[in-house]
N, C-alpha and C positions, 0 to 999 in steps of 0.2 A: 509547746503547742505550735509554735511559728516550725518548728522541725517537721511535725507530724503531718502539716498540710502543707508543704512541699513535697514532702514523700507521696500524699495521696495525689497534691499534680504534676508527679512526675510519674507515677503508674498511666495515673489517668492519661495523660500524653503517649506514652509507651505501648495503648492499647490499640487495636484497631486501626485506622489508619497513617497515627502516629508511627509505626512500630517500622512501616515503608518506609517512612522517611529520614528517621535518626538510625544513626549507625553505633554513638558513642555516647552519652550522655558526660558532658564534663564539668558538671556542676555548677554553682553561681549561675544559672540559668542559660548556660552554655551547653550544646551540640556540635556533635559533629554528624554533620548530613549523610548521608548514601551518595554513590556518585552520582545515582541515577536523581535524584532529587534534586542536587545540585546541578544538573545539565538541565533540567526540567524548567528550574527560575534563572538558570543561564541564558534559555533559550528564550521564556519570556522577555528576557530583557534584551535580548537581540533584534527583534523585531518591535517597534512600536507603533508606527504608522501602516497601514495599505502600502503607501509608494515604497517602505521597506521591502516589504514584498518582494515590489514591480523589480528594484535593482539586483536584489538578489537571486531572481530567477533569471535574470538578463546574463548575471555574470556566471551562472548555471552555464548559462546556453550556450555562453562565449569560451568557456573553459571545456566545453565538449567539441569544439571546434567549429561553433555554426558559424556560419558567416549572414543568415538570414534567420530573420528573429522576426515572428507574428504573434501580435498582442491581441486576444480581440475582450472587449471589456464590454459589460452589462451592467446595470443597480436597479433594482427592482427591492422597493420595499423595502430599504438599509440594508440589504442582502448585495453584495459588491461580488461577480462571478469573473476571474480571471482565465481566460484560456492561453496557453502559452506554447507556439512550434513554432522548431527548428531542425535547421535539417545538418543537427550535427550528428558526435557517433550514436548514441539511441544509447537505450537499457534492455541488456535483457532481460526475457521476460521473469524468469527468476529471482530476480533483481528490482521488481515494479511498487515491490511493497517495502523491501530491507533497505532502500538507499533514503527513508523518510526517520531509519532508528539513526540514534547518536553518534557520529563521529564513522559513520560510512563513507567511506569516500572513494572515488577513482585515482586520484592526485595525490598519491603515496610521493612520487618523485616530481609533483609541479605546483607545490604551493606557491598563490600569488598574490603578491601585494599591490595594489593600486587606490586609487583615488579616497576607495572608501573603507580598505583597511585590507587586513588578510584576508587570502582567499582560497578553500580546500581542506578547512579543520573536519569538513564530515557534521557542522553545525547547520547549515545553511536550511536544508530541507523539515530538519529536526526542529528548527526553530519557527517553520513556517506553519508546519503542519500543527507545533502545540499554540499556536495563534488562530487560525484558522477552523471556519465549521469544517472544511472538508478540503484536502491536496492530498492530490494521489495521479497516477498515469494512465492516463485514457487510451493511448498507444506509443507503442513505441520497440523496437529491435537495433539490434546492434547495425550499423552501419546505414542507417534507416530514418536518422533523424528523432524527435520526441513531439507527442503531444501532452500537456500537463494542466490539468484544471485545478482552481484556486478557490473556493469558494467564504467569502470571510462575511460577516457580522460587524456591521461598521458602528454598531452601539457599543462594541464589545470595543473593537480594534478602529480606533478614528481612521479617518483620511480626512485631507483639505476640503473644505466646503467647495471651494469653486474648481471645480474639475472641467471644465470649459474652458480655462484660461490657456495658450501658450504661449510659451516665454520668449525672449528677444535672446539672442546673439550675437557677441562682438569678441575679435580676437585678444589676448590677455599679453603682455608684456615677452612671453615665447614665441607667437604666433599663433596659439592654439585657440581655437575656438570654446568657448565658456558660454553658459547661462548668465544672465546678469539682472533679467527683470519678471517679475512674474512670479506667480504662488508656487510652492514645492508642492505641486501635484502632481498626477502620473504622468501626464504629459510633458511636465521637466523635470521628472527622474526618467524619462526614457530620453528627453535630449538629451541632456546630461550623458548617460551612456553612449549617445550614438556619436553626440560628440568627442570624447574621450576613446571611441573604436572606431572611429570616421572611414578608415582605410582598411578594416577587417573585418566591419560586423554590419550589416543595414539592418534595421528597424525598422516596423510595419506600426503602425497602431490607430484602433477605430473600431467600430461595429464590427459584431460577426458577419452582419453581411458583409461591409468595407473588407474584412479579412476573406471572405469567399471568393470574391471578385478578383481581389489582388491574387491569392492561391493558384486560382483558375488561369487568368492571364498570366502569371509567371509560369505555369506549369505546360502551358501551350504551348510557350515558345520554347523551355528546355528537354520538354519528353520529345524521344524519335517515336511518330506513331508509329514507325515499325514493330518495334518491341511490343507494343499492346496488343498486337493478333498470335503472339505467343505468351502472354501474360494467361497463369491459370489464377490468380487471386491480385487482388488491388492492393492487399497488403504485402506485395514481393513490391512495391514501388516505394519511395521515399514517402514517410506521411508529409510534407508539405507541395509533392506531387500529386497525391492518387485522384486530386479533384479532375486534375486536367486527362483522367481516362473515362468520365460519365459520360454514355452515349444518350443517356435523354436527363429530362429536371428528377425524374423518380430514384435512378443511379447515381444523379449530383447529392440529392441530400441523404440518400442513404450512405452516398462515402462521407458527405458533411457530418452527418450523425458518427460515424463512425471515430471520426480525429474530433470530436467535443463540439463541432460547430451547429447550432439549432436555428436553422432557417425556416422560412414556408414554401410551401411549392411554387409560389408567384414570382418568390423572388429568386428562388432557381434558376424558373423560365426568364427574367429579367438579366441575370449574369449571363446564362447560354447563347441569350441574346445578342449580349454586349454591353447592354443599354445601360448597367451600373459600373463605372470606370474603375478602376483599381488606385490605390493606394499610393502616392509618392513616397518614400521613403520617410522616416521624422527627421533624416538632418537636410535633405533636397527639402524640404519644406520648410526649415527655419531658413537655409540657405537663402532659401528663393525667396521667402519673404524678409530678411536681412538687405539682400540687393534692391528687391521693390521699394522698401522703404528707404533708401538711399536715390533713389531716382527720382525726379520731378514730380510733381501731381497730378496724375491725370486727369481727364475731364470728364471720369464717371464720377469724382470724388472732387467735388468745387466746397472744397471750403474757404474758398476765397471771394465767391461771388458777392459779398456785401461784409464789410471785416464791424460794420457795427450791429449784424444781427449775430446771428446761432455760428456758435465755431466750436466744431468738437476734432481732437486731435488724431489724428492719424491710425496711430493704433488702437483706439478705443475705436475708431469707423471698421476696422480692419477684423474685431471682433467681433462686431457687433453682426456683418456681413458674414461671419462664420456662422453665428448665433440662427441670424435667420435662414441661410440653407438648412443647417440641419433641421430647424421644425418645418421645412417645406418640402423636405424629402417626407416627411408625414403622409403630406398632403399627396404629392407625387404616389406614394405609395398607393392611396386610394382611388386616385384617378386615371394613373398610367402617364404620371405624366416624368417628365426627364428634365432638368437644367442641360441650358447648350454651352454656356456658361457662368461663372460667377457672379452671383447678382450684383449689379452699378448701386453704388447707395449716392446718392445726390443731396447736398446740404445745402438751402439757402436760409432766406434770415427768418425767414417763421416754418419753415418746412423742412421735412426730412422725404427723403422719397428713394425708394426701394423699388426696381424692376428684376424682374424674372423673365430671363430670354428661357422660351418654353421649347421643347420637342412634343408633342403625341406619340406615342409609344403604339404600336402597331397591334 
């Protein structure tokens, strides 16, 4: 009897879409898988986190030869949308759909091994895509650089709760620069890499708009406008150039739309402007803030004015000053207004006080 209802659950398994999956039935309730099965739960397990992702598209980009790598990230509704250019060698177009199957790869002759293990099995993408609602190539040509959007289900696929935080930086025993404090969020898996490429690769990362702005001002200073009065299409330019050929806000965001970037027309007119600064690099910015915090205290930030009231630590002021520019670019947004600089947070013993040096936006 115990025979006869194994035979009907191993039919039953064998049927439908069992039948994709096992290759070999080897009894004692053993299988042998399909390959493609096994790359399936390979690839599951490759990816676990979001910031999984973030490195493994970084290292994408860095193995295509970029040397400038833009992040721009969104979360609406557990809905986590990754946009990702560079301006290495591109894909052709041929090429937009097949480099996301198993074990594609460019890197026939440059697998590499670094920090975070091998790199160029042709898993990387395959692994993304079977985590992810939606990765695919929004543009992209050979020699042309890539744009790549990410779009994951953070119910499904976690990331760290505090995506806010960034991490601190100190040299390690070689002299190299390391992570040391801080949540493994996207933000220190992109240090993390920029640290580890410091000399080959810069890192962008911020809002699509943050990433507009930056585009734009990079793109101003490296196109010759000469080229542009014989330019018959935006797409013969590099995608992390074509922003900087929009002759008004309506041409900005229709080349925005075009590389995955979804702005509004206000804030178009805001970047063409000027009025929205670009992006420091992620490692100029732990950099800089490495050094800051290594220098005296200033006297926008007294936490010394009374040592038996309110004393909050340096880098907890240091965040928290991140924390409220970014809800006052909100604000900004609605009113036209601009930071001239970084807001003073002032600590005394029963007070906290926050100033905002304002511009009017014309």
């Amino acid at each position: 009897m115990a025979d006869s209802s194994g035979l009907i659950s191993f039919i039953a398994s064998m049927s439908g879409e069992g039948t994709l999956r096992v290759e070999e039935n080897l009894g004692e309730g053993y299988v042998r898988l399909r390959v493609s099965e096994a790359e399936r739960r390979q690839a599951k397990h490759d990816i676990q986190h979001v910031e999984d992702i973030v490195i493994e598209m970084l290292r994408n980009a860095r193995d295509a030869g970029a040397t400038r790598i833009y992040l721009a990230m969104t979360k609406e509704e557990g809905v986590r949308t990754l946009l990702f250019l560079d301006n290495g060698s591109g894909v052709p177009a041929d090429m937009h759909d097949r480099i996301f199957d198993a074990r594609v790869t460019s890197k026939l002759e440059s697998m590499k091994m670094d920090r975070w293990g091998v790199h160029g099995r042709g898993m990387a993408l395959f692994s993304i895509r079977q985590n992810a609602q939606e990765a695919f190539v929004v543009s992209s040509a050979p020699k042309l650089g890539s744009s790549f959007k990410v779009v994951v289900d953070t119910s499904t696929l976690k990331e760290r709760a505090d995506q806010s935080s960034w991490p601190s930086v100190q040299k390690d025993e070689e002299g190299q620069l390391v992570c040391v404090k801080g949540p493994h969020n996207i933000n220190r898996a992109a240090c993390e890499f920029a640290c580890a490429e410091l000399h080959g690769c810069d890192v962008y990362l911020g809002s699509p708009t943050d990433i507009a702005a930056t585009l734009f001002a990079h793109a101003t200073r490296s196109v010759d406008t000469s080229t542009l009065l014989f330019l018959d299409d935006v797409e013969q330019l590099p995608v992390v150039d074509r922003l900087g050929s929009a002759a008004d806000a309506a041409h900005f965001l229709s080349i925005a739309s075009s590389i995955g970037l979804e702005i509004s027309e206000r804030t178009a007119h805001r970047i063409l402007s000027g009025s929205i600064a670009p992006l420091r690099s992620v490692a100029s910015r732990v950099l800089r803030e490495r050094t800051h915090m290594a220098r005296p205290q200033s006297a926008s930030v007294d936490l010394d004015r009374d040592r038996r009231g309110l004393k909050i630590a340096r880098d907890d002021i240091e965040r928290f000053s991140r924390a409220v520019e970014r809800d006052f670019n909100e604000l900004a947004e609605r009113y036209y207004l601009s930071l001239t600089s970084e807001p003073h947070v002032r600590v005394t013993r029963d007070r906290i006080t926050v100033t905002f040096d304002i511009g009017k936006e014309e």
